[in-house]
Structure formats: structure tokens, C-alpha cells
N, C-alpha and C positions, 0 to 999 in steps of 0.2 A: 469380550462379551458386551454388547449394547442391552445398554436396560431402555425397557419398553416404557414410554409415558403415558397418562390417562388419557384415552381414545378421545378425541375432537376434532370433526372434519372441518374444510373450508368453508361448510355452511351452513358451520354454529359460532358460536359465540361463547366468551364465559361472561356469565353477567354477575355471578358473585361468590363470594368466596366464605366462610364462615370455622370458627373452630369454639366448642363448646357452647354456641347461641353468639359467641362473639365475630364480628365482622373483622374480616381479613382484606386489608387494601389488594387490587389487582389490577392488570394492566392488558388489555388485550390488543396486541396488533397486530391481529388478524390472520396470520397465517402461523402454524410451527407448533411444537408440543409447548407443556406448561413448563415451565421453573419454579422454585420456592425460593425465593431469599431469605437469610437466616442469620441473624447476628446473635452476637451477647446475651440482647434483651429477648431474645424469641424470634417470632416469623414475623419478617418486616413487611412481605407484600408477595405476590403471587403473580406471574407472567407470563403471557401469551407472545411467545417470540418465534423467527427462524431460525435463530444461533443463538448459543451460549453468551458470547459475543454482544448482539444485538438486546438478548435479556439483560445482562451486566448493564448497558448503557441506559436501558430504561431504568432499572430497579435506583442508579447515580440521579438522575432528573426526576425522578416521581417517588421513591420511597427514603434514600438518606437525607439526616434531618438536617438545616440548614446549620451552616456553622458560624460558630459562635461570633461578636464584637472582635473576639483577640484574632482571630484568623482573618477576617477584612481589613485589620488595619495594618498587618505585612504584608508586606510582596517579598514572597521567595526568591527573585530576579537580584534583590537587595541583600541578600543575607551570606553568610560565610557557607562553604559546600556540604559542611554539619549541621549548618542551622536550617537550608535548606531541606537537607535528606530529613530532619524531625520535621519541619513544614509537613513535606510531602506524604509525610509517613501520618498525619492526624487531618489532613484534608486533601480535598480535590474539586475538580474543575467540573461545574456539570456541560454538557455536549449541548444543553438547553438550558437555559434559564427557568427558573420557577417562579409564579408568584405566587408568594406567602399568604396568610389570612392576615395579615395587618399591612396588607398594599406593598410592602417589597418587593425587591427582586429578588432572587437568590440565585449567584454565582456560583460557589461554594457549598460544598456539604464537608460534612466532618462524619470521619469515616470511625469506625468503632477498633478501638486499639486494641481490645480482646477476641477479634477475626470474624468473618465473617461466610457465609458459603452460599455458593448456587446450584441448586441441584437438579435435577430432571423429575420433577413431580411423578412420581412412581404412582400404582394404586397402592401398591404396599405401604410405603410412605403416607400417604395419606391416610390411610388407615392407621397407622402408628402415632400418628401426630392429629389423630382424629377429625378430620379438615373433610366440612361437607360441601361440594361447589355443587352450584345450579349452570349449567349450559344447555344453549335454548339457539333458535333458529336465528340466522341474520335476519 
């Protein structure tokens, strides 16, 4: 069974996202149904993608937080194939670089060790998790 996502044609846009008066990060590019990213802490950010796929990679470069001092100073390439597999298991590569609010770069995000999910922005969903978005004309 395909779950249906919240109607958005190719010419609109999401311009923002909100839950309780609070603003929800989102990401629109442009074509494909919504996603929710979702970790630990709550809803990380809201996406406008083609694929599960292609949202995953945005929510890595626009919504995980950068990773920490201790995660830049190894390289996994260096490490024993356990020390590696914990590397890989608390951080990742982003497909883009980020700059930070204090002028860096950001290579690396640190992934949340309590799980994380992406899911097809249902209306039901949104409704459950009370999330009011504004979408509006290109």
C-alpha cells in the first residue's frame, strides 16, 4: 500500500514549515512529495525531494548538526576495522559541504546514536504532530 503525501504540484512551492508557532527548517527542491526528518531530539527539518534517496541526502548537508572537534581530528582510513565501524556508526560525510554560522566549513555531521527516520509527510501525520506548512506559487 503507498501512503499518499500532502498534495504539492510542480507550481508551488513550500515556503515554510511551523509546529506549535515554532519554525520547522525545510528544504525545497522543487519537484516530489514532502519528507519529515526525525531524530531523538524531534523534527529536524522538512523536505521537498524526488526520492527518499535524494531527501536523505539533503536532510545529511542542510539539517544534521555539524560534528564535533573529536570527529575531525580522526580519519577512519587510520583506524583498526572496529575503531572504524564506531567512526562510521557516530558520523558521516556530507555529499556537500556546509558553511557554519562562525565561517567554517562543515564536512562531517554527527549522526544521532538514538535513530533517526524519514518519512513521507502524510496529512495525517501532520496532523498528529500538528505541523502547519504555507505553500504558495513559484
Amino acid at each position: 500500500m503507498k501512503t499518499a503525501s500532502i498534495e504539492i504540484t510542480d507550481g508551488q512551492r513550500l515556503i515554510s514549515a511551523s509546529r506549535n508557532g515554532h519554525s520547522i527548517p525545510i528544504y525545497d527542491d522543487g519537484f516530489g512529495p514532502l519528507f519529515i526528518h526525525r531524530d531523538s531530539m524531534g523534527i529536524s527539518g522538512i523536505v521537498r525531494a524526488q526520492t527518499w534517496e535524494d531527501a536523505y541526502g539533503i536532510c545529511e548537508d542542510e539539517f544534521f548538526p555539524d560534528a564535533d572537534s573529536e570527529g575531525y581530528a580522526q580519519n577512519p582510513d587510520e583506524m583498526s576495522e572496529h575503531e572504524s565501524a564506531c567512526w562510521h556508526e557516530a558520523y558521516g560525510y556530507r555529499n556537500n559541504s556546509r558553511q557554519e554560522k562562525d565561517g567554517s566549513l562543515s564536512t562531517l555531521y554527527a549522526k544521532d546514536l538514538n535513530g533517526d527516520a524519514l518519512d513521507v509527510l502524510t496529512p495525517e501525520l501532520a496532523a498528529q504532530l500538528d505541523i502547519t506548512l504555507e505553500i504558495g506559487e513559484w
